[in-house]
N, C-alpha and C positions, 0 to 999 in steps of 0.2 A: 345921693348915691344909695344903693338897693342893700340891703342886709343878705348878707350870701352865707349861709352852712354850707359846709361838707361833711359827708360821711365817710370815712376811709380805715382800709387796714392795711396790714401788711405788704409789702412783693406784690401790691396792686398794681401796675402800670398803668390801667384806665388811670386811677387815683391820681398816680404819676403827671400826667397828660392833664390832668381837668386840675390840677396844682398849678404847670407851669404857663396853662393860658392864661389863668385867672391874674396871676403873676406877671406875665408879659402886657396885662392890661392895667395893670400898677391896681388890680381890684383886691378890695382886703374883706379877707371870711374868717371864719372861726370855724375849726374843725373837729371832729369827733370821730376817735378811732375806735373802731370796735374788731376785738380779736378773732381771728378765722374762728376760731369753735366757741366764738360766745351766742350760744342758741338763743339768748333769752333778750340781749341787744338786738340778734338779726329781726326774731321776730316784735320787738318794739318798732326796730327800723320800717317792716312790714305794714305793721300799722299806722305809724305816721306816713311813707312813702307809696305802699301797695306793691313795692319788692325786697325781695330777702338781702342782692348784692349791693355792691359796691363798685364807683362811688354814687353816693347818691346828694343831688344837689338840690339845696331851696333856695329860693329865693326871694325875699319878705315874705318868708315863711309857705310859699308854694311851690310843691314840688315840679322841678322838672322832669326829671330823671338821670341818667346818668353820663357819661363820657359822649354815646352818640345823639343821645337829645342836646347835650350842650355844644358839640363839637358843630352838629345840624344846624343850630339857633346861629352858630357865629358866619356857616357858608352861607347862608342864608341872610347875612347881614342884620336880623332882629337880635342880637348878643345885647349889645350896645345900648341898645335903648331899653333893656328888660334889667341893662346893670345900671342905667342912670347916666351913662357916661357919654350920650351921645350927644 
């Protein structure tokens, strides 16, 4: 099974949504909230990920990106095999 981050904050609803897929696929992450005005997480986030929002997802440690690169990976049927689960 794959090592899955998140990045999330607040009244995110992407966040919301890249939660309860990951959820609905019985997949278990560890996640890290960072606060709407914490400039100094966005821009760490920036530099681990190469954007400032949220959410932002890795997986064994490579970024994918966020809500619609994860949401894309699962229409697309490669979800599964990039979480180990298929």
């Amino acid at each position: 099974m794959a090592r899955v981050h998140i990045y999330t904050s607040d009244a995110c609803g992407f966040c919301s949504r890249t939660k309860a897929l990951l959820n609905s696929k019985d997949i278990q992450y560890t996640e890290t909230h960072i606060g709407l005005t914490d400039i100094d997480a966005r821009r760490a986030l920036a530099e681990l990920t190469g954007r400032f929002t949220v959410p932002q997802i890795l997986i064994d440690d490579q970024p994918i990106g966020g809500w619609d690169e994860l949401s894309a990976l699962e229409r697309q049927g490669r979800l599964d095999h990039l979480l180990g689960s298929a």
